[in-house]
N, C-alpha and C positions, 0 to 999 in steps of 0.2 A: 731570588730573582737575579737572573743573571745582570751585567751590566749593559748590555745592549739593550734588553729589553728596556731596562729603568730609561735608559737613553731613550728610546723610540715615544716611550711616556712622558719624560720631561720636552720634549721636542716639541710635540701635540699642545703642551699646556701656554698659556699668555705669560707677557712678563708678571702681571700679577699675581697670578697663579705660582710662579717661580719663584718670586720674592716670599710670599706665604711660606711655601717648602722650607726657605734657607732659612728665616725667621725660626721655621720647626724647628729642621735639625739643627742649630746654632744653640736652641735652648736645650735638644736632644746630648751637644757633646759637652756641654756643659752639667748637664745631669750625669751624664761618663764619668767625665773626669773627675768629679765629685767623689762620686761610687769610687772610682781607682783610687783617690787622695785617702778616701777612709778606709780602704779595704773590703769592701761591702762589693765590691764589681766581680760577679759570678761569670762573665766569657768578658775576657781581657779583646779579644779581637773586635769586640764593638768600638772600641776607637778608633781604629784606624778603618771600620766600615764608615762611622758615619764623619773621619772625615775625607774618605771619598767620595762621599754622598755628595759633601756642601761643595768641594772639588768644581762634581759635575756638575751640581747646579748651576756653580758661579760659572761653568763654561759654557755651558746650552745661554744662558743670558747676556755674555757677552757677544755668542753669534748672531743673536737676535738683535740686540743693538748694533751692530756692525751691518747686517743684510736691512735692516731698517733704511 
């Protein structure tokens, strides 16, 4: 999925919904970097996807707090 798209879907979602996500991927790169720490991480570029992920998330929610 490109990142616009992901954008146009985190946008749509409440801050509830958004806090959920970042809770996911939070325990998501947490499971990465685990995998990387042991050597066990089969595509190394999941880290630095999901944490672009939590990035966006943390920024779609601060503009939602802000236009609040």
């Amino acid at each position: 999925m490109k990142s616009t798209d992901y954008l146009k879907l985190l946008r749509a979602k409440t801050p509830q919904q958004l806090s959920e996500e970042l809770a996911t991927l939070r325990q998501e790169r947490f499971n990465v970097h685990l995998q990387q720490v042991t050597g066990r991480l089969n595509k190394p570029h999941r880290v630095g996807e999901v944490r672009a992920r939590i990035a966006r998330v943390q920024t779609v929610l601060k503009q939602q707090e802000k236009s609040s």
